[in-house]
C-alpha angles and dihedrals in degrees: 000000000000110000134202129051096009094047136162096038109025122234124259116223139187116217132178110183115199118209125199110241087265090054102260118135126251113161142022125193117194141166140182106236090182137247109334091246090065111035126126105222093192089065097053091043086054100051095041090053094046084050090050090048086042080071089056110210112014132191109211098216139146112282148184123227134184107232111252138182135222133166123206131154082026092298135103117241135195150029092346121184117231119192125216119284090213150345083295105053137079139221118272137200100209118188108234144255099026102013093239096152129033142179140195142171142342084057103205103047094093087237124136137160110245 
C-alpha cells in the first residue's frame, strides 16, 4: 500500500517510461487512475494500450536503463537507487511508488525481488 497523501487505500497508476536508444530517460506518462476500491480497471487497460499504439511497431527485448526519478501526484516514481542500510547490505534499484519490483547486483543478470 502506497502511504502518505492517498491513505488509507493507495492509489492505482498507469505508466508508461521512454528511454533514448543509449538507456537515458526522456518521458514519463501517468495517470491516477483513483483508490483501489474504486478504480475502473477498463479505463487503465484502455489508456495503457492507446500509449503503447501511440509507439507505433515495437520489438519486446532485453534492455538496459539508467535509473530516474519523477514526482507527480506528490510521489516519486520510478527506478529509484537505495543505498545500503549497513556493511551487510547491498545497493538496490526499487520501482517506485509501492516497491513492487526490485533489482540488485549483479546488474546484468536480468534478476529482481517482487
Amino acid at each position: 500500500m502506497l502511504t502518505g497523501p492517498f491513505e488509507p487505500y493507495g492509489h492505482e497508476f498507469v505508466a508508461l517510461y521512454l528511454f533514448d536508444s543509449d538507456g537515458g530517460f526522456l518521458e514519463a506518462k501517468i495517470d491516477d487512475l483513483g483508490l483501489r476500491p474504486n478504480i475502473d480497471a477498463a479505463r487503465g487497460e484502455k489508456m495503457a494500450a492507446g500509449w503503447l499504439a501511440e509507439l507505433g511497431p515495437v520489438t519486446f527485448c532485453r534492455i538496459e536503463v539508467a535509473p530516474f526519478e519523477v514526482e507527480r501526484f506528490g510521489l516519486k516514481f520510478g527506478l529509484i537507487p537505495r543505498p545500503p542500510e549497513d556493511d551487510e547490505d547491498d545497493w538496490w534499484v526499487e520501482l517506485q511508488p509501492g516497491n513492487y519490483m526490485a533489482f540488485h547486483e549483479p546488474w546484468d543478470s536480468g534478476d529482481y525481488d517482487t
